[in-house]
N, C-alpha and C positions, 0 to 999 in steps of 0.2 A: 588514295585507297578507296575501295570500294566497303562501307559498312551497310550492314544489316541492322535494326532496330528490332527487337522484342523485348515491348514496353508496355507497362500498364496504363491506361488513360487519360487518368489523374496529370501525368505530363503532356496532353498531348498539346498544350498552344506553347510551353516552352520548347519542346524538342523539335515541333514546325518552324519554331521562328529561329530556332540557332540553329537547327539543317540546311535551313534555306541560305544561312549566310558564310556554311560550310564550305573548304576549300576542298574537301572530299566529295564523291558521289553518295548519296546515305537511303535507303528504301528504308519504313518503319510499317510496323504493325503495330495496332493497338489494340490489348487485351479489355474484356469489359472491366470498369470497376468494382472492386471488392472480390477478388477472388482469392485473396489473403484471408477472409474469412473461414473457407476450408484448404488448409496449406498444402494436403494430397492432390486436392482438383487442382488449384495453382500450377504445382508441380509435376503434374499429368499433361496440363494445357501446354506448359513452357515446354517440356520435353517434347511434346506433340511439334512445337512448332519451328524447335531447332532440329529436329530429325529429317522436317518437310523443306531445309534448306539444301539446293542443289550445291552436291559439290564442286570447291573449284568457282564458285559465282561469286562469291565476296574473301575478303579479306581478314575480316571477323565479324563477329556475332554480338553486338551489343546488349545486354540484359537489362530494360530499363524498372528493376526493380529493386530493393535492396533485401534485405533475409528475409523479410516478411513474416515473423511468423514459423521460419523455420521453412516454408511455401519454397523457396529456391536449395537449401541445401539438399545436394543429390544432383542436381543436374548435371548432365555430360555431354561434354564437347566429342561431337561425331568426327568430321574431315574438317570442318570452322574451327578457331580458337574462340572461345567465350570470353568477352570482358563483362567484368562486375566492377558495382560500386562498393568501397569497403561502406555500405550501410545497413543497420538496421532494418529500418522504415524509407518510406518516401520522404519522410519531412530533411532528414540529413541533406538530400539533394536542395535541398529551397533551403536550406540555411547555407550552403556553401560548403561544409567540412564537419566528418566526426566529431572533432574534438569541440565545435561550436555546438552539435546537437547535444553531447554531454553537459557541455555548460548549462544551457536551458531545462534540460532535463530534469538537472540537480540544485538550481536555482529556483526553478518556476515550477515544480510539483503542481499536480493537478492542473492543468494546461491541454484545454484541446486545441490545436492548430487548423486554422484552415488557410485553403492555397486555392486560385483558379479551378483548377482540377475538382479538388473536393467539394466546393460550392456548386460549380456547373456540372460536375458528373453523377451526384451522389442518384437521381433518379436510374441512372443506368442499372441499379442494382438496388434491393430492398434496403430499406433503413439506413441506406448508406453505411454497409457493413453491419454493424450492431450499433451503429453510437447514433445515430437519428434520431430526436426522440417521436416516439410515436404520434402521425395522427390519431385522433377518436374513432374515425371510421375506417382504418390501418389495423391500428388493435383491434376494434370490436371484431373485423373479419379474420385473424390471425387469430384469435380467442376460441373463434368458432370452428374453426380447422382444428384447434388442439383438440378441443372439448372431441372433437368425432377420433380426432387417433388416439387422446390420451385419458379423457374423463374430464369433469369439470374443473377437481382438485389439481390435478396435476395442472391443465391447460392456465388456471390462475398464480398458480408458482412460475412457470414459464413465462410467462406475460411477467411479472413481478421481475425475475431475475433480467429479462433484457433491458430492463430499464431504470434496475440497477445502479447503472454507470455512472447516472447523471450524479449523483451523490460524490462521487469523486472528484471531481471538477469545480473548479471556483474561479478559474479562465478562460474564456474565448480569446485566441489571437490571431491574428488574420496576419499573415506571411506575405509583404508586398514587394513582387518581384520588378513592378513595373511595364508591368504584359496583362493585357487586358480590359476588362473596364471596371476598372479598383477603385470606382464609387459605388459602384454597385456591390462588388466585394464586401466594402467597409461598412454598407447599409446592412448586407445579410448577415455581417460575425456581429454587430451593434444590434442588429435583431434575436440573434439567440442568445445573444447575454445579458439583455436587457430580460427576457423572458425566462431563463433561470438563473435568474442574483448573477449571474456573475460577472467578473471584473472583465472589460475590454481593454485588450492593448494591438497597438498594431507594431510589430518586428520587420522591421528590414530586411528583405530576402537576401543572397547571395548566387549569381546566375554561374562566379567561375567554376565550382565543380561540375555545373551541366555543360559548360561550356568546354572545360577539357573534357570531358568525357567523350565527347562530338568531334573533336578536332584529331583525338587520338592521342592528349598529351596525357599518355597514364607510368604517373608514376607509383611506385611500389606501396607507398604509404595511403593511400588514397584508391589506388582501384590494383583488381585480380584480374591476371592474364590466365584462365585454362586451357594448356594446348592441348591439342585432338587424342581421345582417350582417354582424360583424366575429366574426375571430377572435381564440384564443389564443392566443399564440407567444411562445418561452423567451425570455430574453436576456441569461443565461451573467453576468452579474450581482447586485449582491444582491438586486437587486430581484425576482427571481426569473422573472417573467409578465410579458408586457405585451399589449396591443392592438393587432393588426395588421387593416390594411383585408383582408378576403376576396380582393382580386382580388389582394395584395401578397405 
């Protein structure tokens, strides 16, 4: 088969290293990271860029993102068929399987994850989404910007609320897939946990659902086929995706 990749970044040294070892032919793009942060642009950029595939040139459409956010549902498959991951987030893909990211979700509360991608990419985009904590000289300029569009008051609420977050966390985990240079990894999640309290564990990643997803082994429980015309759309379920007719 001939596949197409539109993927967000955060994958890009695993979906290099299992294309290349691919029995298929696979072209990918990589979107910057953090466009989950506003899910309309996500889903502007994505539609943008399965609209810009020729027809008739691949075989399907690989999405390399999972709900994000809510950032993918809506998208429509043109004359390509779209495959999805049945996920949430990116983190599903580095664990292996739905039913493992629930596990940890529901075990490990307050747990930030990081993977190759989100250590090495997080500069592509401010604050690495929202969850970065600020530099001094990050805020102090970001402060300064509010204070001229919003006033003083506000611009220190704003400041206040993005950093928030850190309050909810009491884990760094670093997700070792085995891809890349995962000492350096292990030094960066041991440095942000060391710096706010919290508890460092390292999880074992799981590469087979990246690996079917590449290969083309989708099955019904695990990934969505949309064919040409039909869209994506949630369904607040486990099943995560489903198929909705475009006009529906």
């Amino acid at each position: 088969m001939r596949l197409y990749i539109i993927s967000c970044e955060v994958f890009c040294r695993e979906f290099q290293v299992f294309a290349s070892a691919s029995r298929h032919l696979i072209d990918t793009v990589f979107k910057p990271f953090g466009l989950h942060d506003t899910p309309e642009v996500l889903r502007e950029r994505l539609q943008e860029a399965i609209d810009a595939v020729p027809s008739g040139r691949y075989d399907y459409i690989l999405i390399g993102y999972g709900l994000c956010c809510r950032g993918t549902a809506g998208l429509v498959a043109r004359d390509t068929p779209l495959v999805f991951v049945r996920a949430h987030d990116c983190i599903t893909f580095f664990l292996g399987s739905k039913e493992r990211y629930i596990h940890q979700f529901t075990e490990h509360p307050g747990t930030y994850y990081y993977t190759s991608g989100w250590i090495e990419r997080k500069d592509g985009h401010a604050e690495q989404g929202h969850t970065r904590a600020l530099k001094d000289i990050e805020r102090q300029a970001r402060f300064e910007r509010y204070v001229e569009r919003y006033g003083e008051d506000n611009a220190r609420y704003l400041i206040e609320m993005e950093t928030q977050w850190l309050s909810q966390y009491k884990r760094a985990a670093f997700i070792d897939l085995g891809i890349g240079n995962t000492e350096t990894y292990q030094t960066f999640v041991q440095g942000v946990a060391e710096t706010h309290g919290w508890e460092y564990e390292e999880i074992q990643g799981d590469t087979r659902l990246i690996e079917r997803f590449l290969e083309g082994e989708w099955d019904p429980e695990s990934f969505l086929i949309v064919p040409p015309g039909q869209r994506m759309a949630e369904t607040h379920d486990a099943s995560i995706i489903k198929v909705e007719n475009k006009a529906g």
